[in-house]
Biopython code that builds the backbone (N, CA, C, O; Angstrom):
import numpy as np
from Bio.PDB.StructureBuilder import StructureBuilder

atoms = [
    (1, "UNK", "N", (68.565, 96.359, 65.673)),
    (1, "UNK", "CA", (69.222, 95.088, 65.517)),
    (1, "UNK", "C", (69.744, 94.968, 64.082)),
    (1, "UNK", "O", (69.051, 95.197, 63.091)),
    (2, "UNK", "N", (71.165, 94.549, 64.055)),
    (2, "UNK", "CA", (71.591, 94.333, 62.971)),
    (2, "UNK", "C", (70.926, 93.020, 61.915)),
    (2, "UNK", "O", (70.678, 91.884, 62.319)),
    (3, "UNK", "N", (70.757, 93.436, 60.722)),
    (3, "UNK", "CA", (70.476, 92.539, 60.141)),
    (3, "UNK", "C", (71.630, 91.201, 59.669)),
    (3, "UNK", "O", (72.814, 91.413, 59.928)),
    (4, "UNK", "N", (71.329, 90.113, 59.119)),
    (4, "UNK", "CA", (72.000, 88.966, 59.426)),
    (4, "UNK", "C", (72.973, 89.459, 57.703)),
    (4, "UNK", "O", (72.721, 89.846, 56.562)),
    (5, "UNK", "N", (73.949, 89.155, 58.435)),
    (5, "UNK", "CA", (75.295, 89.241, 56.940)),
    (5, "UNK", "C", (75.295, 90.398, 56.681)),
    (5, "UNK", "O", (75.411, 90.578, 55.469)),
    (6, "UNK", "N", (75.174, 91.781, 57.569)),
    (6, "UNK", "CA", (75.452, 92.791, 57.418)),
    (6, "UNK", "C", (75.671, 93.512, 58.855)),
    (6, "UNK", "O", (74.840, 93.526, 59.762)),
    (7, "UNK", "N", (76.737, 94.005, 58.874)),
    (7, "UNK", "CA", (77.601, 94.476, 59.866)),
    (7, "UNK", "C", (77.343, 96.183, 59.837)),
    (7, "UNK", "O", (77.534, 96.731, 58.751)),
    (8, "UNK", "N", (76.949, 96.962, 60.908)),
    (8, "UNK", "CA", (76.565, 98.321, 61.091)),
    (8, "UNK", "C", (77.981, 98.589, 61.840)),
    (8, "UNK", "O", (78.582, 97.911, 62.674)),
    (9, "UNK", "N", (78.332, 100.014, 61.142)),
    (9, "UNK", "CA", (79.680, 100.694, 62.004)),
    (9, "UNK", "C", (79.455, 101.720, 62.122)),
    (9, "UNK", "O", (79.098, 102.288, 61.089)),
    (10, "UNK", "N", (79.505, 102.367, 63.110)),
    (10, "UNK", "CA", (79.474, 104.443, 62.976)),
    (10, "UNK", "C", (80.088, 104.698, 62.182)),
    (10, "UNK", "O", (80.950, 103.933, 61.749)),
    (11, "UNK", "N", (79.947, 105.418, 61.894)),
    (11, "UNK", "CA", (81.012, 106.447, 60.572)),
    (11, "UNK", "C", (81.687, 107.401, 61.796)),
    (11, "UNK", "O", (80.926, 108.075, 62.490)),
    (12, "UNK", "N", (82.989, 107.429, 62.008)),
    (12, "UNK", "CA", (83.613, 108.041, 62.576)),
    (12, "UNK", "C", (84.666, 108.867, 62.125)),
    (12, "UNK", "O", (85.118, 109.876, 62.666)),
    (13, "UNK", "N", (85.118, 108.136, 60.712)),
    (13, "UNK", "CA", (85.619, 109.144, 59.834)),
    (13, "UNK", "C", (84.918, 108.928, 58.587)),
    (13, "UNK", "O", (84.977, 107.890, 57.929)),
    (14, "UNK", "N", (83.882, 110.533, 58.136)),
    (14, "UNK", "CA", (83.639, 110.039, 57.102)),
    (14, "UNK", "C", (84.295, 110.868, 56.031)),
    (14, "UNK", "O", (85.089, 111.792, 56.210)),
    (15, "UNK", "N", (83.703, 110.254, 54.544)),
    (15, "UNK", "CA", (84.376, 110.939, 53.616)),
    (15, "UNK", "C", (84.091, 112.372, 53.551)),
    (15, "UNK", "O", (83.057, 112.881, 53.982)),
    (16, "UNK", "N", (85.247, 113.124, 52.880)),
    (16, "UNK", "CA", (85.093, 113.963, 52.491)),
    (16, "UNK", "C", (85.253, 114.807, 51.001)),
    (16, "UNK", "O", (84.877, 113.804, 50.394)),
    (17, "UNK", "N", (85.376, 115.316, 50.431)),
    (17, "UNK", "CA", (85.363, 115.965, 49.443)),
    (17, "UNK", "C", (86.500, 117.201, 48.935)),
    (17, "UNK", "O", (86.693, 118.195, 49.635)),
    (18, "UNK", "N", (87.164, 116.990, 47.703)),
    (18, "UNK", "CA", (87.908, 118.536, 48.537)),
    (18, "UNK", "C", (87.795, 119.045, 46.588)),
    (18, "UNK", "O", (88.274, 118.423, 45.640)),
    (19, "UNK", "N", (87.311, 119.836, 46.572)),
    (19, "UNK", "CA", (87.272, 120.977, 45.490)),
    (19, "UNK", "C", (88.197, 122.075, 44.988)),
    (19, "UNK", "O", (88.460, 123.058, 45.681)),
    (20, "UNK", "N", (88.579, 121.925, 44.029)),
    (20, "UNK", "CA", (90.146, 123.122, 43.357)),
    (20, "UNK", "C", (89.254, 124.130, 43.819)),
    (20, "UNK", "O", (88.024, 124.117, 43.770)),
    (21, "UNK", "N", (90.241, 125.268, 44.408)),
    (21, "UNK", "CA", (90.269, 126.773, 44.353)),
    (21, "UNK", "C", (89.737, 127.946, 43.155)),
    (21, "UNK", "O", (89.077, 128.985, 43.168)),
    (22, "UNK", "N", (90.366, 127.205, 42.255)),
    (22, "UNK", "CA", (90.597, 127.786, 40.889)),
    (22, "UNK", "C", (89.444, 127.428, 39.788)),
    (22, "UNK", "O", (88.683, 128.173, 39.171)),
    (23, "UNK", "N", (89.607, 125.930, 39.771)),
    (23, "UNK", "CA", (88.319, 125.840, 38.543)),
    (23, "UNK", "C", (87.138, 124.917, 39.080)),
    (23, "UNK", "O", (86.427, 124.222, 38.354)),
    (24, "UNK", "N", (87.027, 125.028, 40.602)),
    (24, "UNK", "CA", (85.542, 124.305, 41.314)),
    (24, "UNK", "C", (85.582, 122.596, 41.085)),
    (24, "UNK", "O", (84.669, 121.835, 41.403)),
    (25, "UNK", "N", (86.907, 122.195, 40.437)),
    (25, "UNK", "CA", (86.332, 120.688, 40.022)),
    (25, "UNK", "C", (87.034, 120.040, 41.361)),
    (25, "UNK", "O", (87.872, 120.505, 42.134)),
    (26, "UNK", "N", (86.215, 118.522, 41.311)),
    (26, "UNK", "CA", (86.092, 117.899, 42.275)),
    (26, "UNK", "C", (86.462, 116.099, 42.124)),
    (26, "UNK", "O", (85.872, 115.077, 41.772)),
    (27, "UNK", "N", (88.106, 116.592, 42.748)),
    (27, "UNK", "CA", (88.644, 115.413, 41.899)),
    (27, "UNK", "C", (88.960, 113.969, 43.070)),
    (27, "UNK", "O", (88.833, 112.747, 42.986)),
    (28, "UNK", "N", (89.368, 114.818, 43.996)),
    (28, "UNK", "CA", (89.966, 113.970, 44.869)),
    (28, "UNK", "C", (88.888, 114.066, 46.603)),
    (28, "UNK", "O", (88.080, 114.977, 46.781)),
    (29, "UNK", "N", (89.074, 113.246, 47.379)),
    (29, "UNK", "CA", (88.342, 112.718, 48.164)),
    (29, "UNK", "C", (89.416, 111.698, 49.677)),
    (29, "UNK", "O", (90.258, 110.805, 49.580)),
    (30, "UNK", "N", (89.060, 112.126, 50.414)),
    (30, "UNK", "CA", (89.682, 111.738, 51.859)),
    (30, "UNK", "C", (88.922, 111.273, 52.900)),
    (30, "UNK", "O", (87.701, 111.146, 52.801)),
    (31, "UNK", "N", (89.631, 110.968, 54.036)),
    (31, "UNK", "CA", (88.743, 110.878, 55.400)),
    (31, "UNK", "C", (88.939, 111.548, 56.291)),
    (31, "UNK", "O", (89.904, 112.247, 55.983)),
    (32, "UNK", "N", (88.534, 111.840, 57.479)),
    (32, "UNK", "CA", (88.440, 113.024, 58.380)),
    (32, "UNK", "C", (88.280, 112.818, 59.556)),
    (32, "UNK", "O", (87.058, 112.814, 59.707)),
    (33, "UNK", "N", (88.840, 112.609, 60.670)),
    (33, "UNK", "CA", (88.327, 112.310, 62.168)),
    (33, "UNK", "C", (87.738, 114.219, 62.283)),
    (33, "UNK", "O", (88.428, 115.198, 61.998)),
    (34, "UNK", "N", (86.329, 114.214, 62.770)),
    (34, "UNK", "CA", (85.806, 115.412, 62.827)),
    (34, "UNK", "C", (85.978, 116.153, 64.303)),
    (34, "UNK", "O", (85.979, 117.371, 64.482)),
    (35, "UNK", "N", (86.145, 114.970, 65.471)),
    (35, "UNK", "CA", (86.447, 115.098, 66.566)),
    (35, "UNK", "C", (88.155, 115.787, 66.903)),
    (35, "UNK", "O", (88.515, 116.701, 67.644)),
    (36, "UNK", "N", (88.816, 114.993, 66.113)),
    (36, "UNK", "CA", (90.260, 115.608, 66.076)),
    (36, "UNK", "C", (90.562, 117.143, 65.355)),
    (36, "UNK", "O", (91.278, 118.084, 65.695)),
    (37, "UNK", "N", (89.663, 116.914, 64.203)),
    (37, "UNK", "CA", (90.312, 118.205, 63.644)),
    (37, "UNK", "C", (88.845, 118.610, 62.737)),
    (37, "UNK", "O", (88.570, 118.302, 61.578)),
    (38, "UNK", "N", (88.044, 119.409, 63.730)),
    (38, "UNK", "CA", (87.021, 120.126, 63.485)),
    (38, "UNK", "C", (86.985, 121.182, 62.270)),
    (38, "UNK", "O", (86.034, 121.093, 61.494)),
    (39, "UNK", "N", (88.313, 122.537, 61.974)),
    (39, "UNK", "CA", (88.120, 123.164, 60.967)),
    (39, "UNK", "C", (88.093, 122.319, 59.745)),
    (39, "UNK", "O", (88.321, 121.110, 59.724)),
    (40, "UNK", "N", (87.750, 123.179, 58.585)),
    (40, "UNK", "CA", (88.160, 122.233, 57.483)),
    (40, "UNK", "C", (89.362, 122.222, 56.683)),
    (40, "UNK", "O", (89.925, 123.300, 56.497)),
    (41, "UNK", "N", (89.877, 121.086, 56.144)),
    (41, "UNK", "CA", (90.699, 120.735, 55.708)),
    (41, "UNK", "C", (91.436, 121.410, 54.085)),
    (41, "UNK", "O", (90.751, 121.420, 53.063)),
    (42, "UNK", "N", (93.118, 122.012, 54.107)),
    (42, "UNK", "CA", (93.216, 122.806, 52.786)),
    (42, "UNK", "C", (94.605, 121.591, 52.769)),
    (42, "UNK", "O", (95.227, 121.203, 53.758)),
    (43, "UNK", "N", (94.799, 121.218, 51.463)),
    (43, "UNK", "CA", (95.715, 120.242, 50.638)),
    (43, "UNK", "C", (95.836, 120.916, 49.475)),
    (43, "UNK", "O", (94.955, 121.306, 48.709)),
    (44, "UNK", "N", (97.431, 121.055, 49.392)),
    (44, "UNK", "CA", (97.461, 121.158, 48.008)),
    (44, "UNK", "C", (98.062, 119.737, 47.307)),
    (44, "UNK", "O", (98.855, 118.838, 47.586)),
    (45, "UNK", "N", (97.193, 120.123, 46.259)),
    (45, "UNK", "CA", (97.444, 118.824, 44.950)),
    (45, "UNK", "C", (97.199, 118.952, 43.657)),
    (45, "UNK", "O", (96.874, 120.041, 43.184)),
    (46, "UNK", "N", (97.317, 117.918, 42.965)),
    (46, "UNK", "CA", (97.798, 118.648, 41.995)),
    (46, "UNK", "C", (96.436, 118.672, 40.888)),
    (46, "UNK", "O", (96.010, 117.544, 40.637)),
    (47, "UNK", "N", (95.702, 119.835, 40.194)),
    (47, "UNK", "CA", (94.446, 119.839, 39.248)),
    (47, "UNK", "C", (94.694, 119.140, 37.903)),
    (47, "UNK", "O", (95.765, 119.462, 37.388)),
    (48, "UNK", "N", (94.154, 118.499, 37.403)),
    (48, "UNK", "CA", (94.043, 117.489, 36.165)),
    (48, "UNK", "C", (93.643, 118.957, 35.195)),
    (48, "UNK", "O", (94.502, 119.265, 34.368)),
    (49, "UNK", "N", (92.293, 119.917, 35.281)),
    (49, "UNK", "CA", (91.791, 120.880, 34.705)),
    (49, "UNK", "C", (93.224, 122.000, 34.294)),
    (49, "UNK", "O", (93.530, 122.394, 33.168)),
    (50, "UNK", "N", (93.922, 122.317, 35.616)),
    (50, "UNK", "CA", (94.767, 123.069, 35.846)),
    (50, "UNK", "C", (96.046, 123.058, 35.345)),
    (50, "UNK", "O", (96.835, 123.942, 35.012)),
    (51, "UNK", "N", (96.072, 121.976, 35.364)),
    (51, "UNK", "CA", (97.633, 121.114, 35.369)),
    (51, "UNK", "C", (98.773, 122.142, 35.879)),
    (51, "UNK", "O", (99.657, 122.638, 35.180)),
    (52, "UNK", "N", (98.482, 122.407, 37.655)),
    (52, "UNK", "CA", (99.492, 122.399, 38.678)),
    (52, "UNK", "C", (98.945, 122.097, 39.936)),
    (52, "UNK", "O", (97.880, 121.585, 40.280)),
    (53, "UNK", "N", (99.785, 122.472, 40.459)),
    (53, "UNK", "CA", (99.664, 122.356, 41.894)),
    (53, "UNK", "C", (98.227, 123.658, 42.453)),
    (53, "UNK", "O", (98.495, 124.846, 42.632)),
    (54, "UNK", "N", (97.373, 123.311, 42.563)),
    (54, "UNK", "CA", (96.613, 124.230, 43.490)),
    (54, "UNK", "C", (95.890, 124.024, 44.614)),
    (54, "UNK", "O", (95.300, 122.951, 44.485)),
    (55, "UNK", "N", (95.519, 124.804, 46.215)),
    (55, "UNK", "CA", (95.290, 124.727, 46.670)),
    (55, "UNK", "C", (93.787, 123.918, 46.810)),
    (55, "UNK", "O", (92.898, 124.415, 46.119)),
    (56, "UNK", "N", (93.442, 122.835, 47.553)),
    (56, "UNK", "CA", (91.680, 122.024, 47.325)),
    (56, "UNK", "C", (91.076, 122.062, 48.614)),
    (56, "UNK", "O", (91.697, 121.203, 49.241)),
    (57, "UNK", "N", (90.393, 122.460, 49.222)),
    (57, "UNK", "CA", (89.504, 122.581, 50.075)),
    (57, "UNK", "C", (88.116, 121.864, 50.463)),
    (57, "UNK", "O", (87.213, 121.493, 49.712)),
    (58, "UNK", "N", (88.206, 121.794, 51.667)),
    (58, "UNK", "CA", (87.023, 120.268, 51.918)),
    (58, "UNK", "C", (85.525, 120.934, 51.225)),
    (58, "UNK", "O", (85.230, 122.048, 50.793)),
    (59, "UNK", "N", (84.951, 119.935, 51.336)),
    (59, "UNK", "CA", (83.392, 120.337, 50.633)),
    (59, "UNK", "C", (82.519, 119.325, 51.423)),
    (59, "UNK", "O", (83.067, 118.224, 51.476)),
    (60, "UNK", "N", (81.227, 119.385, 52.101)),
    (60, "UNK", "CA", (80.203, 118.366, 52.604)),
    (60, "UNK", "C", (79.978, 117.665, 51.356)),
    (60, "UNK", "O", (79.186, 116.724, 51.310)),
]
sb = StructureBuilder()
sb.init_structure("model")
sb.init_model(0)
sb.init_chain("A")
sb.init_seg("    ")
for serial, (resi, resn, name, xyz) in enumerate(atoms, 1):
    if name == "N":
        sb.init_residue(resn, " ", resi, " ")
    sb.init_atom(name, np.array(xyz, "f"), 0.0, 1.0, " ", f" {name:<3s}", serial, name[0])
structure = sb.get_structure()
């Protein structure tokens, strides 16, 4: 039972994480339907460390 003034939701998309290729840092962060799209997720964007464009990959 939900408690009073607080609302319970599944997490159906939850966050995720996505980590540079290149120098491991961990800048940026998304959501994910896990049901729709089970592998994990590659974006490129752009590294602050790097300063270009490199490939970021999901992380738990």
């Amino acid at each position: 039972m939900a408690q009073k003034g607080k609302i319970q939701k599944k997490v159906k998309r939850p966050l995720i994480k996505l980590i540079c290729t290149e120098c491991k840092q961990r800048y940026y962060h998304t959501r994910k339907n896990p049901t729709n799209t089970p592998d994990r997720i590659n974006h490129l964007k752009f590294c602050k460390i790097c300063r270009k464009r490199t490939p970021h990959k999901e992380t738990k």
